[in-house]
C-alpha positions in Angstrom: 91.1 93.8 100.3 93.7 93.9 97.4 92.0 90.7 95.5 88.6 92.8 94.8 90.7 95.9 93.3 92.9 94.0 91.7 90.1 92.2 89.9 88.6 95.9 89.3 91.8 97.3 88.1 92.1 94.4 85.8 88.3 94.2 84.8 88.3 98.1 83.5 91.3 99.0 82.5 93.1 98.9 79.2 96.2 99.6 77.0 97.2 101.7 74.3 97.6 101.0 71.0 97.2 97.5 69.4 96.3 96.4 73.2 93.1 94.6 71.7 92.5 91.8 70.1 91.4 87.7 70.4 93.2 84.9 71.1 94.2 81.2 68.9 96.7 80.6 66.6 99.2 83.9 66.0 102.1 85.0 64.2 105.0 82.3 63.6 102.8 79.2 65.1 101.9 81.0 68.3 100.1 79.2 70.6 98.1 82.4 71.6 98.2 85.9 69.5 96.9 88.3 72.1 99.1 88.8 75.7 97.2 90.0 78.6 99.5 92.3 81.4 99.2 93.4 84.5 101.3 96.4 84.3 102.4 99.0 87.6 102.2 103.0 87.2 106.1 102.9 87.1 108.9 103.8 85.1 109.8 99.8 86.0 107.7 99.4 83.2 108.8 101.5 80.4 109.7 99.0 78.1 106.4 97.3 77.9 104.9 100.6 76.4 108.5 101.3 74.0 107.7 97.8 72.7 103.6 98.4 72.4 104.9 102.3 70.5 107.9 100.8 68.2 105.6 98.0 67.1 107.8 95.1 68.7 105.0 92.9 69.6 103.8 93.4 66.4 106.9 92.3 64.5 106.7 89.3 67.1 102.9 88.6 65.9 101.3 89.7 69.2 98.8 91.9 70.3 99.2 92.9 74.2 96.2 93.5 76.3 97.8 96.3 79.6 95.6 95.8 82.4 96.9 98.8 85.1 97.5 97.9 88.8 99.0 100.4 91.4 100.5 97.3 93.0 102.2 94.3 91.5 101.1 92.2 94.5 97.8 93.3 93.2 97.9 90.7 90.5 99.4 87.9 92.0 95.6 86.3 92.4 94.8 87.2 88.6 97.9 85.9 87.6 97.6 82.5 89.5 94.2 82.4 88.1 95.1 82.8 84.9 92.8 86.3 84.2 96.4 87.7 83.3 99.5 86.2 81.5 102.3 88.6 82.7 103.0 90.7 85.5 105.2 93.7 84.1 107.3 95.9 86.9 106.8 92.7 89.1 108.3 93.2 92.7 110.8 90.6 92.4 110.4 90.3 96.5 107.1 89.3 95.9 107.6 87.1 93.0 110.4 85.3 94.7 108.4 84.9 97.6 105.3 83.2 95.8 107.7 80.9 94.3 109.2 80.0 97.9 106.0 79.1 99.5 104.4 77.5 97.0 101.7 79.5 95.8 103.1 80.3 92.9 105.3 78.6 90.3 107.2 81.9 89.1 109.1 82.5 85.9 110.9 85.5 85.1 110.7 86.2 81.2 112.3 89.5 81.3 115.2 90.8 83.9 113.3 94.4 84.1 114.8 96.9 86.3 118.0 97.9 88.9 118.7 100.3 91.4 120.5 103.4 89.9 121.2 106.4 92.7 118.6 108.3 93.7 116.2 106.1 91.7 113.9 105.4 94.6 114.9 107.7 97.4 113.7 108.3 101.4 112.5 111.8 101.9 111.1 113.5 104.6 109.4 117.3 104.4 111.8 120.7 104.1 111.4 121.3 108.1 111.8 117.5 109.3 114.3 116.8 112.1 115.3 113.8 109.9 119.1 114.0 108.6 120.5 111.4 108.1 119.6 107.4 108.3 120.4 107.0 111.5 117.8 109.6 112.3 115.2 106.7 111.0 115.2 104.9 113.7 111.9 104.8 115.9 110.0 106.9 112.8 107.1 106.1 110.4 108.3 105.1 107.1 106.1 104.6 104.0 106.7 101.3 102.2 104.7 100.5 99.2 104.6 96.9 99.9 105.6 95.5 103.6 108.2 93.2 103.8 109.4 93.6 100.3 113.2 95.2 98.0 112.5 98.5 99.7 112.6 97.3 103.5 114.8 94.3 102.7 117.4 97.4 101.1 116.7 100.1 103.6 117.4 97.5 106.2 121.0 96.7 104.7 121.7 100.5 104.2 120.7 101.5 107.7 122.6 98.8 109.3 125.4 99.6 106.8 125.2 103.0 108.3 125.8 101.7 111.7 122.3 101.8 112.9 119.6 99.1 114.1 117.1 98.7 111.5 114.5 97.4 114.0 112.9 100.4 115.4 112.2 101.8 111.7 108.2 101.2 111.8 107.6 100.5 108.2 103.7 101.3 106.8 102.0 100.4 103.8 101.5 103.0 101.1 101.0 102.3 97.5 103.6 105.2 96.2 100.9 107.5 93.9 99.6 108.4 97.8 102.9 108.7 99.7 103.5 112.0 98.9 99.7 113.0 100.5 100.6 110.4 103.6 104.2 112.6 103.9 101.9 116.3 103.9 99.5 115.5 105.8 101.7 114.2 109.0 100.5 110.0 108.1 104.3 108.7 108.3 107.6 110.9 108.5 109.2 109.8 106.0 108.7 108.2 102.7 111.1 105.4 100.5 109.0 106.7 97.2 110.8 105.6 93.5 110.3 107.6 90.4 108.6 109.4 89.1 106.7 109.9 92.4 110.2 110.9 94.1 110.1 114.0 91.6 107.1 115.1 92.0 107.0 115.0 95.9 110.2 117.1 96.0 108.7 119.2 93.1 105.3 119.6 95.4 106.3 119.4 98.9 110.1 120.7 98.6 110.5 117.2 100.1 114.1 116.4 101.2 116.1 113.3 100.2 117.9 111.8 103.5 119.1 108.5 102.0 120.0 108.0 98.4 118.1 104.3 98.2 120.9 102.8 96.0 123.6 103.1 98.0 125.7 101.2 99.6 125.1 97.6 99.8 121.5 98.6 97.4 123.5 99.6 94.8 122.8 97.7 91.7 120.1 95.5 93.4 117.7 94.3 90.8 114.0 95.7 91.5 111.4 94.2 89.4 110.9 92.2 85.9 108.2 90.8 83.7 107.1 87.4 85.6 104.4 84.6 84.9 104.0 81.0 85.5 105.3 78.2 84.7 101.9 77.0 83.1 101.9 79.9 81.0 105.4 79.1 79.7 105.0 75.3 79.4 101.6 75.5 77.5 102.9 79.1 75.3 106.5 78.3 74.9 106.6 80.2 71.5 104.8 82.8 72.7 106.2 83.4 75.8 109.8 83.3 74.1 107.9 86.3 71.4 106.8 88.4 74.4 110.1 88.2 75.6 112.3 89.1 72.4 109.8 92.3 72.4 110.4 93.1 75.8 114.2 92.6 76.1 114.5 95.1 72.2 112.8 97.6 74.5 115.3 97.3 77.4 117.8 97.8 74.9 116.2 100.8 73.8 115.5 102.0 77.5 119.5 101.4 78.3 121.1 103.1 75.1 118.9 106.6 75.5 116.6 107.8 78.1 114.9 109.4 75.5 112.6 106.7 74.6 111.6 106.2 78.1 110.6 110.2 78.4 108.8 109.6 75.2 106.2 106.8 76.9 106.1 108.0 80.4 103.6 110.7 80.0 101.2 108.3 78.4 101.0 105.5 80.9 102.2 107.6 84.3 100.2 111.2 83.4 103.2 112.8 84.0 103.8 116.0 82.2 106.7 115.9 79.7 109.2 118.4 82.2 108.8 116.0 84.8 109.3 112.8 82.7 112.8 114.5 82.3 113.9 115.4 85.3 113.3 112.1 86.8 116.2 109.5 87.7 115.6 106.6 86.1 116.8 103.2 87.1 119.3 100.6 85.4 117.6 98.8 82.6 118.6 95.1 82.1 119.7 94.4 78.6 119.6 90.7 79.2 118.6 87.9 81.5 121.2 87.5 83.8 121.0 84.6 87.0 124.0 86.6 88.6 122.2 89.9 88.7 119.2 88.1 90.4 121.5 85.7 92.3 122.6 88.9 94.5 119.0 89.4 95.3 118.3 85.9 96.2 121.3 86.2 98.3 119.9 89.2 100.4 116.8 88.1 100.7 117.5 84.4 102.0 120.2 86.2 104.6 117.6 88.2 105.8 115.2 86.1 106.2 112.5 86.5 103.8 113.2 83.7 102.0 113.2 80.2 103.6 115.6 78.6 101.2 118.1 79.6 98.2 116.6 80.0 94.9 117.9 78.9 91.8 118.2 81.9 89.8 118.9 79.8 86.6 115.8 78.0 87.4 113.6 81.0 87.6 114.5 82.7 84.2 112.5 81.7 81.2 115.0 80.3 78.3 113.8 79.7 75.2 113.2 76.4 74.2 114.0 74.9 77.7 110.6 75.7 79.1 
């Protein structure tokens, strides 16, 4: 069922400012002027809206078209099918794994996001038996996508705890509902990332019984701005525009929070005392292969990947399409 909304999602909705426009010829020799994203309701995505606000794409001769999705999985069809260009606050589980099978022949353009502490929490209701991780085990945890960073992590913590990660029975909640699935008694716990995490505890009192970044999560690289490898072989130039937008706007992110509170409240409908309150994760300033080496590494030890990825391979360089 996620193809049809994903193709209603990206059918109706629309960006902000300068999100319009045609394609052809752009800026600089571009081979295309307007980008179209597929962009998530997360603060994973800041930097696509600081670069839309600040006029990067602009400066870059782009216009970008922001097509919403709840789910980045969402938009693995369009993107395959070319209806979208770029995924922005792409599950890099789910990217990785499209690469590994086949279906899709990923690049990364922009290294987006990292686990910082209590960026993307577990938290159960004030009155929950729940303490600790341990206490996981055999209970109904809300994941936004199966099989993906947040089970993959929550796995490593729990075992890192000294417990079995088995009997955690993991169910699929997009994370703007997990806070209704936690109230109403639907799962009994929920691993829920900003700026949901905020408002849940704001709402619900909800109770944080695993900081999601900690032990061997900490640091783990989350999502980034993916697209294909047809899309960068037949738009070098503007593939390598979209990116020197994007990766200004990390910078941006990383050196002051302030312009992420700034474009929260537009794209997430978060009032502005929530949008800083929230803990926000790392921002990449660059493309690094190490940073998503350690990723690669976790996920082919535990078994969601069949073989090792070249990190080097994945990232989009200038130039060397």
């Amino acid at each position: 069922m996620a193809v049809p909304v994903a193709l209603l999602l990206l059918a109706t909705g629309c960006g902000g400012s300068g999100s319009e426009g045609g394609t052809g010829v752009g800026g600089d020799g571009l081979e295309k002027s307007t980008v179209t994203v597929a962009a998530t309701p997360l603060v994973d995505s800041a930097a696509l809206y600081i670069a839309q606000e600040r006029g990067y794409f602009k400066d870059e001769g782009l216009r970008v078209r922001v097509r919403p999705v709840q789910q980045s999985v969402q938009a693995i069809p369009a993107l395959a099918n070319g209806q979208v260009d770029v995924v922005a606050g792409g599950n890099y589980v789910t990217l990785l794994q499209a690469r590994d099978r086949g279906t899709l022949k990923v690049r990364i353009l922009v290294d987006g996001v990292a686990l910082a502490p209590h960026s993307m929490d577990v938290v159960v209701l004030p009155d929950s038996p729940i303490r600790t991780a341990k206490d996981l085990q055999g209970r109904k945890v809300a994941e936004n996508v199966l099989h993906s960073i947040q089970s993959l992590r929550l796995d490593a913590i729990l075992e890192d705890a000294g417990g079995d990660a088995k009997p955690v029975e993991y169910r699929q909640v997009p994370f703007p509902q997990m806070a209704a699935a936690l109230e109403k008694g639907q799962v009994e716990a929920a691993d829920i990332t900003e700026p949901f995490l905020t408002d849940a505890r704001r709402r619900l009192g909800a109770r944080v019984v695993v900081d999601g970044a900690s032990g061997p999560a900490s640091g783990l690289p989350l999502s980034g701005y993916g697209t294909t490898q047809r899309f960068t072989d037949e738009n070098p130039r503007t593939a390598a525009a979209f990116q020197r937008a994007v990766q200004r706007a990390q910078r941006d992110a990383a050196q002051n929070r302030d312009h992420v509170e700034e474009v929260l409240p537009g794209y997430t409908k978060l009032d502005v005392k929530t949008a800083r309150a929230i803990a926000l994760p790392t921002y990449a300033r660059s493309n690094n292969p190490v940073h998503i080496g350690k990723l690669i590494t976790m996920m082919t030890e535990g078994g969601l990947l069949k073989k090792r990825l070249d990190p080097e391979k994945l990232l989009f360089r200038a130039g060397s399409s």
